[in-house]
C-alpha positions in Angstrom: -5.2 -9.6 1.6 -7.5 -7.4 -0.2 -9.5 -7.8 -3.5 -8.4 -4.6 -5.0 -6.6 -4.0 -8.5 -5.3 -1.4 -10.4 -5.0 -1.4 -14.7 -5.5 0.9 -17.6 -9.2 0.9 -18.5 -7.5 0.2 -21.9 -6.8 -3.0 -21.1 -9.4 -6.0 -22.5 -11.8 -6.7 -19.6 -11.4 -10.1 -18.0 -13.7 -12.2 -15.7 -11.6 -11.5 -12.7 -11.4 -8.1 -12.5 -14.5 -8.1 -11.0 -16.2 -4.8 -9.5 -14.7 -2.4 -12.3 -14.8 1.2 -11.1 -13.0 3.7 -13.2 -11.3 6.6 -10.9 -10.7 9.3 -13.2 -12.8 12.5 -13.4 -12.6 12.9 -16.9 -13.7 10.4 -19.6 -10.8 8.2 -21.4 -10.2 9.6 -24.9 -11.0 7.0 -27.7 -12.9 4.3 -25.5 -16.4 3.6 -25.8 -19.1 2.8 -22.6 -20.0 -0.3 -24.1 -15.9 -1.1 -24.0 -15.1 0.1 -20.7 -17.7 -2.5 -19.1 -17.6 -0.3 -15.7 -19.9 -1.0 -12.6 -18.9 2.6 -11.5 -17.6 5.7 -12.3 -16.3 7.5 -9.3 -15.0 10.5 -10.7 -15.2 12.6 -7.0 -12.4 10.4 -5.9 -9.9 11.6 -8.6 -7.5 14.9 -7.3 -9.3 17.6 -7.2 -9.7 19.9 -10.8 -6.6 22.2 -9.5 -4.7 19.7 -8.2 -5.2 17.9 -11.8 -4.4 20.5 -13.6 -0.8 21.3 -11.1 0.7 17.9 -11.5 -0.1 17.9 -15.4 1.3 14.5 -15.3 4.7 15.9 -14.7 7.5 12.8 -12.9 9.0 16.0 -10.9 6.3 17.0 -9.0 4.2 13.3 -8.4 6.5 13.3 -4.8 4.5 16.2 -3.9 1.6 15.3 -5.9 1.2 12.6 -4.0 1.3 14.0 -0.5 -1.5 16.7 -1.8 -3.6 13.8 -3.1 -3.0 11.7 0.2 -4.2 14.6 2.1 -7.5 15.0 -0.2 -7.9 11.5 0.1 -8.1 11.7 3.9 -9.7 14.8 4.7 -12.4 15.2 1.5 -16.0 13.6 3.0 -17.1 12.7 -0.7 -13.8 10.8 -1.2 -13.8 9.1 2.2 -17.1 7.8 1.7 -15.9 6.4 -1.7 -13.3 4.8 -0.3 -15.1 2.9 2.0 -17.2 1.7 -0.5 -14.5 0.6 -2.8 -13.4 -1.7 0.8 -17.3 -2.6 1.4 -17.2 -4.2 -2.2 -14.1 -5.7 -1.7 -14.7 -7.8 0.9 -16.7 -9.9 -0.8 -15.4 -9.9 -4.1 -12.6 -8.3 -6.5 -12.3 -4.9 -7.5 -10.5 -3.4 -10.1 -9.8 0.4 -10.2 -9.6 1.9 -13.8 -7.2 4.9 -15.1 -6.6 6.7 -18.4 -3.1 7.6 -18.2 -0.7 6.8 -19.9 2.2 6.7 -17.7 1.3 3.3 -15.5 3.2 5.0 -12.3 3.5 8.4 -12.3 -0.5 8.9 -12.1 -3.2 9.6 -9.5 -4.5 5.9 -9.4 -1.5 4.5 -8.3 -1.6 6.5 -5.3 -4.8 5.7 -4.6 -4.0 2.3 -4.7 -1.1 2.6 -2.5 -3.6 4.8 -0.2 -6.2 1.8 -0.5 -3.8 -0.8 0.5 -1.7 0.8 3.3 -4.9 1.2 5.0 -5.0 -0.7 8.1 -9.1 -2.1 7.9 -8.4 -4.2 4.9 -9.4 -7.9 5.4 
């Protein structure tokens, strides 16, 4: 079973999030460094700017969202090599992926989760 986590980078830090690597390309309004306690921002992994700016967070298009994404995800070098990080790091401890948004499942990060966790090389 893999270490990896998904929650709102709003939410209060705790102990056993572990690794916490915020996923979004663009800064959380109304949160402060100090509070988002990251280890790493990996903003290349987010959907690319157009892709972003298509979806616009919109529960009609996230089916097809997420088949653009998915395809980014697997094709994009930058993202690939992120990805394997993000597995690196969790195999030896937990890691916690960080979004903005406000909608908890029709967003980027849960995709990437999904992505992360059907992946076949997870210990």
């Amino acid at each position: 079973m893999a270490n990896i986590y998904l929650k709102r980078v709003y939410e209060p830090y705790d102990e056993s999030d572990g690794c916490r690597i915020l996923v979004d390309r663009l800064w959380p309004r109304g949160i402060s460094k100090d509070a988002a306690r990251l280890d790493h921002w990996y903003k290349e992994i987010a959907p690319s700017p157009d892709l972003r700016k298509w979806f616009c967070h919109k529960p009609e298009l996230f089916d097809e969202f997420r088949s653009r994404y998915i395809q980014e995800l697997r094709t994009n070098e930058e993202k690939l090599q992120l990805t394997n990080q993000i597995f690196e790091m969790a195999a030896s401890q937990n890691v916690t992926l960080l979004y903005g948004a406000k909608d908890t499942v029709y967003n980027h990060a849960v995709v990437l989760y999904e992505e992360l966790m059907g992946r076949g090389d997870i210990g």
